[in-house]
C-alpha positions as CSV (number, residue, x, y, z in Angstrom):
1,X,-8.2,-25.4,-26.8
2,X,-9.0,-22.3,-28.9
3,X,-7.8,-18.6,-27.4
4,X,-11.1,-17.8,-26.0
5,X,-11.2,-20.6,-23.8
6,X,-7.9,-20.0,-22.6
7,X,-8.7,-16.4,-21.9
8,X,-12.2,-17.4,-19.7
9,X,-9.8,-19.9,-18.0
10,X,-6.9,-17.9,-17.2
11,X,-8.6,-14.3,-16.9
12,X,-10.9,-16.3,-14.1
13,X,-8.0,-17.6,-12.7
14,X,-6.2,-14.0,-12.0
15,X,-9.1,-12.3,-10.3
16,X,-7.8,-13.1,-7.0
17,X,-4.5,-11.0,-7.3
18,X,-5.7,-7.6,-6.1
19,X,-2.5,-6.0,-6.7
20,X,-3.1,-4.5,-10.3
21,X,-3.1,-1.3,-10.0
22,X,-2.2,1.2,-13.0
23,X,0.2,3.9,-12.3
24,X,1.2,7.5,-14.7
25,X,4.6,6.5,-15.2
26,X,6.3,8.2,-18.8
27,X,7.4,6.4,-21.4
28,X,8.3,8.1,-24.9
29,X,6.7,6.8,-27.5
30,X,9.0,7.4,-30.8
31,X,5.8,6.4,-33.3
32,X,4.7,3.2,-31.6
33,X,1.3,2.3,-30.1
34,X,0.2,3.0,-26.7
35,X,1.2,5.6,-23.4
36,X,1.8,5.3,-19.9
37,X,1.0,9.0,-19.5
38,X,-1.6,9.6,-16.3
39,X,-4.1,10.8,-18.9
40,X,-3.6,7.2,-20.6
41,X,-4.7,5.1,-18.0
42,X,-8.3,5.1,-16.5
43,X,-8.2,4.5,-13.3
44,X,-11.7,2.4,-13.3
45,X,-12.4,-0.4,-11.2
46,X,-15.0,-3.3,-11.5
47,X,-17.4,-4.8,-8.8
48,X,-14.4,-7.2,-7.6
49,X,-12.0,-4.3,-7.5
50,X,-10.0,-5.1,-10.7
51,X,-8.9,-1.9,-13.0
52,X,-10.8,-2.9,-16.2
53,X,-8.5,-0.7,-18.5
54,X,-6.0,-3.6,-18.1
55,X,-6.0,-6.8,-19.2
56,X,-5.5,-9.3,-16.2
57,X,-4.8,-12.8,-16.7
58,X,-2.4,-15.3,-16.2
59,X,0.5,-16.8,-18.3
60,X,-0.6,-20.3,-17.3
61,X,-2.6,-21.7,-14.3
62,X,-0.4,-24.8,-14.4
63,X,1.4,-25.1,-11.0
64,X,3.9,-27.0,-9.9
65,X,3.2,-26.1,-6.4
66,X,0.8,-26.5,-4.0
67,X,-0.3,-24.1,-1.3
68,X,-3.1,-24.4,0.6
69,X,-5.1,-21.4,0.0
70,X,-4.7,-20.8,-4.0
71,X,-7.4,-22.4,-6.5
72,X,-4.8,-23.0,-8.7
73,X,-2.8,-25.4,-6.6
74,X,-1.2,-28.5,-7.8
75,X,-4.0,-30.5,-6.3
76,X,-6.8,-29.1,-7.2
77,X,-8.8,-30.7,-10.3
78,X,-9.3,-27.7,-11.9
79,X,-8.7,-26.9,-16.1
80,X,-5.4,-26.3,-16.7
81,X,-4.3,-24.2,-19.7
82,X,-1.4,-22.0,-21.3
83,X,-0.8,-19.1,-23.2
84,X,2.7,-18.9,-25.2
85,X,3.8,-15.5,-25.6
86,X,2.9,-14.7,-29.3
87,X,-0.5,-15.3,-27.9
88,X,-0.1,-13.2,-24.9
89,X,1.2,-10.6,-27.0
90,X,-1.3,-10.8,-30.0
91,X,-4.6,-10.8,-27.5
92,X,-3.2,-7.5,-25.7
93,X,-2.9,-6.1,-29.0
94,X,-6.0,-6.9,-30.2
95,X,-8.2,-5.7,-27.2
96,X,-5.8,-2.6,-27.4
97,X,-7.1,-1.3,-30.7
98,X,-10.6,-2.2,-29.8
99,X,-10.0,0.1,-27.3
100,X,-10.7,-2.6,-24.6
101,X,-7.9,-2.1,-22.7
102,X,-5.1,0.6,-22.0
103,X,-2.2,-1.9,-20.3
104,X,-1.7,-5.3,-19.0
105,X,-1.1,-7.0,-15.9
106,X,0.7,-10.3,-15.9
107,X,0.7,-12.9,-14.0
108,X,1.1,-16.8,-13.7
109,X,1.5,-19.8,-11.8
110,X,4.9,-21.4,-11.7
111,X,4.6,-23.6,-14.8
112,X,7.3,-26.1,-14.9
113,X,10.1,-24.2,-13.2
114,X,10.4,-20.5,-12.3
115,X,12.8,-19.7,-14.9
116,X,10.8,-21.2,-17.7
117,X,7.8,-19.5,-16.7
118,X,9.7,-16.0,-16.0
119,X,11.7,-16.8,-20.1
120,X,8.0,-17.4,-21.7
121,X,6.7,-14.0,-19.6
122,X,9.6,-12.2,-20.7
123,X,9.4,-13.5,-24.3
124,X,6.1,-11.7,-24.3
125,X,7.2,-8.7,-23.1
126,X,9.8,-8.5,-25.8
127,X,7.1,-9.1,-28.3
128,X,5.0,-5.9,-27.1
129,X,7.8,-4.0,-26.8
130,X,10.3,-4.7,-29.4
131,X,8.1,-6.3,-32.2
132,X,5.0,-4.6,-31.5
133,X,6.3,-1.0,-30.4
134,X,3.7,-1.2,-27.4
135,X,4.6,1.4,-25.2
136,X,1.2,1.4,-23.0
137,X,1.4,0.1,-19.6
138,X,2.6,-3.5,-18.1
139,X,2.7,-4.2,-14.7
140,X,4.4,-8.3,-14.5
141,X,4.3,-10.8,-11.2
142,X,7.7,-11.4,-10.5
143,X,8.6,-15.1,-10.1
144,X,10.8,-16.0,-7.1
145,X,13.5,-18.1,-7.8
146,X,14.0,-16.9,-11.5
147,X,17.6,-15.9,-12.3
148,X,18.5,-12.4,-11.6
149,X,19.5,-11.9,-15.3
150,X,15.7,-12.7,-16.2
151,X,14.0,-10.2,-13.9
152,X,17.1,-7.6,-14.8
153,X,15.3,-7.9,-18.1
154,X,12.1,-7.9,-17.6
155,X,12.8,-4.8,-15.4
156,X,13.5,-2.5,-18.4
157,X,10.9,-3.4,-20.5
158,X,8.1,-3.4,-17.6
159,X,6.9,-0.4,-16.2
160,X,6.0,-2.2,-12.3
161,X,6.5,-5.4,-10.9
162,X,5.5,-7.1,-7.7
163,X,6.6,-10.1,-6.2
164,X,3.9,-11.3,-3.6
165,X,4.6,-12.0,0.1
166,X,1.1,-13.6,0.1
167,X,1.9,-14.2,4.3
168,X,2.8,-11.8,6.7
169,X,4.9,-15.1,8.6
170,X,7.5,-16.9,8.1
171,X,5.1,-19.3,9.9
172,X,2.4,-19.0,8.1
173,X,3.9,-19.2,4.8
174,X,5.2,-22.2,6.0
175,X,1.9,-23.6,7.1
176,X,0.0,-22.7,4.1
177,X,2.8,-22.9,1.2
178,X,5.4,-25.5,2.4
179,X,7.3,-25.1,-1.0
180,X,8.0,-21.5,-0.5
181,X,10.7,-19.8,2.4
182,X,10.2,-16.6,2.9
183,X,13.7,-16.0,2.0
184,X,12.8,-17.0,-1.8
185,X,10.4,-14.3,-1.7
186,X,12.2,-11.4,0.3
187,X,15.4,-11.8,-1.9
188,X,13.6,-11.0,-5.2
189,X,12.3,-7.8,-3.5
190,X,15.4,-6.7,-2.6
191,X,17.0,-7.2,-6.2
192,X,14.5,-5.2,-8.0
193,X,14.8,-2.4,-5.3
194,X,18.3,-1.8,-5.5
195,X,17.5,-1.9,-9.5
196,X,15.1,1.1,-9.1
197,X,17.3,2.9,-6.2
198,X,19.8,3.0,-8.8
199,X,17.8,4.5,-11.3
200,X,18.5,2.0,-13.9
201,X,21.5,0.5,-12.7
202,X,21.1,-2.6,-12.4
203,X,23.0,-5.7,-9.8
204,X,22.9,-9.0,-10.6
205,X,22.8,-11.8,-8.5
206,X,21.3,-15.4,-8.1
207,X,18.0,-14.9,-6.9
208,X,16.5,-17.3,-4.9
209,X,19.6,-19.3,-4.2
210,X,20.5,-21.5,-0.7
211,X,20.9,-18.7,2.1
212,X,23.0,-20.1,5.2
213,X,24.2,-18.5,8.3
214,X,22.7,-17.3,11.2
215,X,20.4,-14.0,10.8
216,X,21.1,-11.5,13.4
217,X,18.9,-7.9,14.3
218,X,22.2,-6.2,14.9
219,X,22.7,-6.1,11.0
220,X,19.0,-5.7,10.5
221,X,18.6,-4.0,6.9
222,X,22.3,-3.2,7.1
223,X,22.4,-1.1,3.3
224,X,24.9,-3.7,2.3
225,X,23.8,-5.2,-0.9
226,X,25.4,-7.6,-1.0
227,X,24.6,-9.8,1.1
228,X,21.0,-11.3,0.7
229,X,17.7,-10.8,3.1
230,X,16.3,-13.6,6.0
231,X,13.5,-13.6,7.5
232,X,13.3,-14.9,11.3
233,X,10.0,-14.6,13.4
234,X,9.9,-12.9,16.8
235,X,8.1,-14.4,19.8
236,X,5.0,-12.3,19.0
237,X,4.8,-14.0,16.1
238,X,6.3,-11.0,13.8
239,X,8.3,-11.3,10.7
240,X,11.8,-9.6,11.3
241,X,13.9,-8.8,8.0
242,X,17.3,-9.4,8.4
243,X,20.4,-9.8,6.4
244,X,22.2,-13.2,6.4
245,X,25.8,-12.1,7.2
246,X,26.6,-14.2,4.0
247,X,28.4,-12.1,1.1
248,X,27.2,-13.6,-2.3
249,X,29.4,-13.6,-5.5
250,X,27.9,-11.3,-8.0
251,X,28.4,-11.5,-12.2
252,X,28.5,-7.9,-13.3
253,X,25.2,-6.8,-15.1
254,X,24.2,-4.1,-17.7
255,X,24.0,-1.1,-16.0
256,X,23.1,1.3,-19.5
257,X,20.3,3.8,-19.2
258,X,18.5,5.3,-22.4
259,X,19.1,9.2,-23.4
260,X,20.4,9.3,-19.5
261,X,16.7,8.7,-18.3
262,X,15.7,5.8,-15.9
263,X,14.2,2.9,-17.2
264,X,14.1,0.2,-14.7
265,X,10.4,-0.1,-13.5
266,X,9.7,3.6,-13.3
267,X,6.7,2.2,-11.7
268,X,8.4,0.8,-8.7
269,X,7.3,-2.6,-7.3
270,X,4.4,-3.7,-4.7
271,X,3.1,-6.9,-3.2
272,X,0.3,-8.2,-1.5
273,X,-0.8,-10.6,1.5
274,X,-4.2,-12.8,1.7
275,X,-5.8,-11.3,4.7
276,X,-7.7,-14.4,6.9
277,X,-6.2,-17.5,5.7
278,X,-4.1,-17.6,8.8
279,X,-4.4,-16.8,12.3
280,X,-2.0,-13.7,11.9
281,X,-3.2,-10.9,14.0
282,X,-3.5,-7.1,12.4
283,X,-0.1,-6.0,14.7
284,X,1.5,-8.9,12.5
285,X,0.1,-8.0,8.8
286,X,1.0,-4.2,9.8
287,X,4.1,-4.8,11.5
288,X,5.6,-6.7,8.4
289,X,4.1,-3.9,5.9
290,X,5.7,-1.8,7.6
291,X,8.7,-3.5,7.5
292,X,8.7,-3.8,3.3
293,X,8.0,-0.5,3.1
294,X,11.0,0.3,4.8
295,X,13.4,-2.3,3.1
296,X,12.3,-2.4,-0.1
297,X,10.8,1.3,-0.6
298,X,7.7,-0.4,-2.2
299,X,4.6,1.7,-4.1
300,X,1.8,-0.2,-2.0
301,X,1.4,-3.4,0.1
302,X,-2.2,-4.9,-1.0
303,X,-4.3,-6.9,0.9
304,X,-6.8,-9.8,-0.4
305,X,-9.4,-10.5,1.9
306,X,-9.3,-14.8,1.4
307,X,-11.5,-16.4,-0.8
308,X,-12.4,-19.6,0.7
309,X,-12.1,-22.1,-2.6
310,X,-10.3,-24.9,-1.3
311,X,-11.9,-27.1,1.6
312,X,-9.2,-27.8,3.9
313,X,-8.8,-28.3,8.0
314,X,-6.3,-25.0,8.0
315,X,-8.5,-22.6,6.2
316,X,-11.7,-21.5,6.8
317,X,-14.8,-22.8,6.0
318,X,-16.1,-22.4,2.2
319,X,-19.0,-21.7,3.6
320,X,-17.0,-18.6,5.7
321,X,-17.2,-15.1,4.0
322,X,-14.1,-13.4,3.1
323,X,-13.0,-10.3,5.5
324,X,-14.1,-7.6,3.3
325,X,-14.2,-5.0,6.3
326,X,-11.0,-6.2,7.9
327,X,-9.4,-5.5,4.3
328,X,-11.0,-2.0,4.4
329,X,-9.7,-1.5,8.0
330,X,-6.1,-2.3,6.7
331,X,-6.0,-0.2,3.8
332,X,-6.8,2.4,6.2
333,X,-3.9,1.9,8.3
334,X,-1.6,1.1,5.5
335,X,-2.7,4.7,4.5
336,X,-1.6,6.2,7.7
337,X,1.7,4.1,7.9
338,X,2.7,6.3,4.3
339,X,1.1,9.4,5.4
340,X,-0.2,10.0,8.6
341,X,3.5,9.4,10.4
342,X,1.9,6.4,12.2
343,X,3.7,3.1,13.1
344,X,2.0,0.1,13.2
345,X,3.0,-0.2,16.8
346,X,0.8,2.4,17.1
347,X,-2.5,1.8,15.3
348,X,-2.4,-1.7,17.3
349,X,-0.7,-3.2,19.6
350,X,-0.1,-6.1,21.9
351,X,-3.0,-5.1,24.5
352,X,-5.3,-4.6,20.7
353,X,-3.7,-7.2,18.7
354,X,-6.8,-6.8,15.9
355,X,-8.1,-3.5,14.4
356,X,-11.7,-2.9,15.4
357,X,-14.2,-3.3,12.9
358,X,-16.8,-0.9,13.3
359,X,-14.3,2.0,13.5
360,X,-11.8,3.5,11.6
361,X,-8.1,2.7,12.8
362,X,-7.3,6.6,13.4
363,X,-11.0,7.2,15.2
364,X,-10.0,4.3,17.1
365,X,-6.3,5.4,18.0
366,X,-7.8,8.6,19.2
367,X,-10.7,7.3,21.3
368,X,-7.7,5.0,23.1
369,X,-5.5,8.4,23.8
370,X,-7.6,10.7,25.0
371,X,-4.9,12.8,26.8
372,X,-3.7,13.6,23.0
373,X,-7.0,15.9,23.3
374,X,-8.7,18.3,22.6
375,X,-5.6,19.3,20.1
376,X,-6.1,23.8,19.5
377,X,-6.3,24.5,16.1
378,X,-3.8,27.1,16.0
379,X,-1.0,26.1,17.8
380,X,-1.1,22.4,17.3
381,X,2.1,21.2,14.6
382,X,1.6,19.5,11.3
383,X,2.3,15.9,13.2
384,X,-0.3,16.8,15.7
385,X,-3.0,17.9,13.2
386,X,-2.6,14.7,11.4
387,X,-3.3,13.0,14.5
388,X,-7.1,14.1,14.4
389,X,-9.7,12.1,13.3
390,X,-11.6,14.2,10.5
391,X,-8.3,16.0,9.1
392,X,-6.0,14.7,6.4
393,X,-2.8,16.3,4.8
394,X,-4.6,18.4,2.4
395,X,-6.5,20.4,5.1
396,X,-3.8,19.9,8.0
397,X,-1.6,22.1,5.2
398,X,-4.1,24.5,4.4
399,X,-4.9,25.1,8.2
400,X,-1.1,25.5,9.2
401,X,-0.9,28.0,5.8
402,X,-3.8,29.9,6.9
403,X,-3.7,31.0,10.1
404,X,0.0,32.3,9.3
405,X,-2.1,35.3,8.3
406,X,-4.7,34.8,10.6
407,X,-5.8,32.7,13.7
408,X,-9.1,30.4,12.4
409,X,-12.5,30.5,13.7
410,X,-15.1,27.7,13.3
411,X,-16.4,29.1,10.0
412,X,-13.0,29.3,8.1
413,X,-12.2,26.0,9.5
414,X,-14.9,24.6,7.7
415,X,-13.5,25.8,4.6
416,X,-10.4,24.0,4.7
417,X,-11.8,20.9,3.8
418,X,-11.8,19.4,7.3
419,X,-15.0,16.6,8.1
420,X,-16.3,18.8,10.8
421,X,-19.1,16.1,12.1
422,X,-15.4,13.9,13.1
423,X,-13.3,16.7,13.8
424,X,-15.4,18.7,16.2
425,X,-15.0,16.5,19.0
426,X,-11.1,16.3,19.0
427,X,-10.2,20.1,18.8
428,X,-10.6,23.5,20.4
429,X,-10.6,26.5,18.2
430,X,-9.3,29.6,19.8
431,X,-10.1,28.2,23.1
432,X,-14.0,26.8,22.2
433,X,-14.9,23.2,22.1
434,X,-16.5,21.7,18.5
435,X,-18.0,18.9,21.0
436,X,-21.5,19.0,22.5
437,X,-20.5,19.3,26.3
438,X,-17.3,17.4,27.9
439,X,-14.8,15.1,26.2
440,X,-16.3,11.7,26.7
441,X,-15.1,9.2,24.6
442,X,-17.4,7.0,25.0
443,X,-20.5,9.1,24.1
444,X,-17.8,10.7,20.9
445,X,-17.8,6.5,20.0
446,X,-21.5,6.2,20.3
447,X,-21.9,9.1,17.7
448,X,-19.1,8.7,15.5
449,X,-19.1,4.9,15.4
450,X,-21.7,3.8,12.5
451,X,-20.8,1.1,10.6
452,X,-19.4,1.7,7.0
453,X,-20.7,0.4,4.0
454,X,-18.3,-1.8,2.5
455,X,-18.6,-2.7,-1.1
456,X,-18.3,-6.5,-1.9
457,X,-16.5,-8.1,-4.5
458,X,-17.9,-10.1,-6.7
459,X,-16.4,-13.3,-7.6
């Protein structure tokens, strides 16, 4: 099989992983090829919401396992082919001075054993580094289960890695990918995050090793890091981090930065979870982003809307079309989890397990409290701004800057930047309503409630 056919096979193959995202990180470049500069990565994306100035494929679509919901499983009679790393690396090098591509994102199925396939992505990205001088951007999939010493490596030469969750359960996983534990895939995490945390220190430890003991939430993301991450499920079907209570015995590991500047994945890490493979609920998916996000410090949580590909009893259909607008709806609270001060406890909850479609998750968390409102524009804080449909940090800044020099009327409020047609009906401005008559929320739904386009990826 020649390189081209490899590429169709394998590039195919790594459309599903959403999670490539490119991200201004620096990296000096002493005469070799390529930046990571924000200028030096387009932030483009395609109809199926890859970012076309990297190259995306996989290392090999030859898996030894064999979960439920991939196309690449174990079972499946699909064409199986391999790139070794000289190929890898001379193919990103190529479409790099053909101006193809600005960076590469890595990925690949577990070939024969996680450390093999972790060595041959490494090798790779010693070859574009070392050999090559390519200082553009690289963003690698992680392997769980790979020796800490691996990932140690391929965390200075890599500007972001992920390692993906894939299910918001311990359940689910379980379900879908009997062959995985969700300890296998939290304890990775955790190692690359006390990596970056130290700011190119670096603490080694087996990764992906047998975890015993019994997990308790009194030591619930204790700080300790020594002692490795569990996973246990509460009875509302939630994934709870926790740490094990088991202390592990650590070899020591290089801990040298360059010229005193950070270089372990200045690009921190992210993951991502297949959105409608399982019966998880929204309050699940959210309440275990959140939950990363706060243990591992991540850059994003993604979400993939499933592809149906395989046809089996615990998926849906193949005929079924994949969630595209309960992806969009996600995004949107994942945005308000990192900057809105939400908690997922918030934007759902046990009485509103699911995010409604037709809505937008903040909309919808005001329409459900309406003695939040009306909020008065010029006495309402920062946190209570943000709570308004219509107005985002940006303008809640501007508003709390400008009316230290003078209280705001409607037509300086509409300079701010605030989407008045939203934002009327939630707020008072020096005592006067933006709303047509009374707060009603159920005539404010009826107006503000149009469904969203939602652009479909194209597989």
């Amino acid at each position: 099989m020649d390189t081209l056919e490899k590429l169709t096979i394998l590039a195919n193959a790594a459309k599903y992983d959403v999670s490539c995202a490119s991200s201004g990180v620096s990296r000096k470049n002493s005469g070799g090829t390529g930046n990571t500069a924000s200028f030096g990565i387009c932030h483009s994306w395609s109809a199926d919401g890859r970012c076309i100035s990297l190259l995306k494929v996989l290392v090999s679509n030859d898996c030894v396992f064999d979960c439920r919901y991939c196309g690449n499983r174990k079972s499946n009679p699909v064409t199986r082919a391999s790139f070794s790393a000289r190929e890898l690396a001379d193919l990103t090098m190529q479409f790099y001075r053909r101006n193809y591509i600005e960076g590469l994102f890595l990925s690949s199925a577990v070939e024969r054993s996680a450390d093999q396939t972790m060595e041959k992505m490494l090798e790779t990205l010693r070859l574009l580094r070392h050999d090559y001088r390519f200082h553009g951007y690289i963003h690698v999939k992680a392997i769980p289960g790979a020796q800490a010493r691996l990932l140690e490596q391929a965390g200075f030469l890599a500007d972001r890695m992920s390692v993906n969750i894939e299910q918001p359960s311990e359940e689910s996983l379980r379900l879908l990918a009997p062959q995985k534990t969700m300890a296998s895939l939290l304890e990775p995490m955790k190692l690359l995050s006390e990596g970056i945390a130290a700011r190119g220190k670096f603490s080694g430890r087996s990764v992906g090793s047998h975890l015993s003991g019994s997990p308790s939430s009194d030591n619930l993301l204790s700080g300790n890091k020594d002692i490795p991450l569990l996973s246990t499920t509460a009875p509302d079907g939630t994934m709870v981090i926790h740490d094990s209570g088991e202390t592990f015995l650590s070899q020591s590991l290089p801990t040298q930065r360059a010229g005193g500047k950070p270089r372990f994945l200045p690009g921190g890490q992210s993951t991502q979870m297949i959105v409608g493979a399982s019966q998880d609920s929204d309050l699940t998916i959210l309440r275990t982003t959140q939950s990363l996000y706060q243990a591992f410090k991540l850059k994003r949580v993604y979400f993939s809307a499933y592809v149906p590909v395989n046809n089996d009893s615990l998926l849906p259909a193949l005929s079924a079309a994949p969630p595209l607008r309960r992806e969009h709806r996600l995004y949107q609270s994942d945005w308000l989890l990192r900057f809105y001060h939400f908690r997922a406890e918030e934007i759902v909850d046990p009485a509103h397990p699911n995010l409604e479609t037709d809505i937008d998750p903040k909309t919808a968390w005001a329409l459900r409290h309406p003695e939040f409102f009306p909020v008065e524009i010029n006495k309402a804080s920062l946190e209570e701004l943000l709570r308004v449909p219509g107005i985002g940090p940006v303008s809640a800044g501007r508003i709390a800057r400008q009316r230290r020099l003078a209280a705001l009327n409607t037509d300086t409020l509409l300079k701010v930047g605030i989407v008045w047609k939203r934002a009327r009906y939630f707020i008072t401005c020096q005592g006067r309503y933006g709303g047509d008559k009374e707060m009603d929320m159920q005539a404010i739904r009826a107006k503000i409630a149009p469904i969203e386009p939602v652009q479909p990826r194209l597989f």
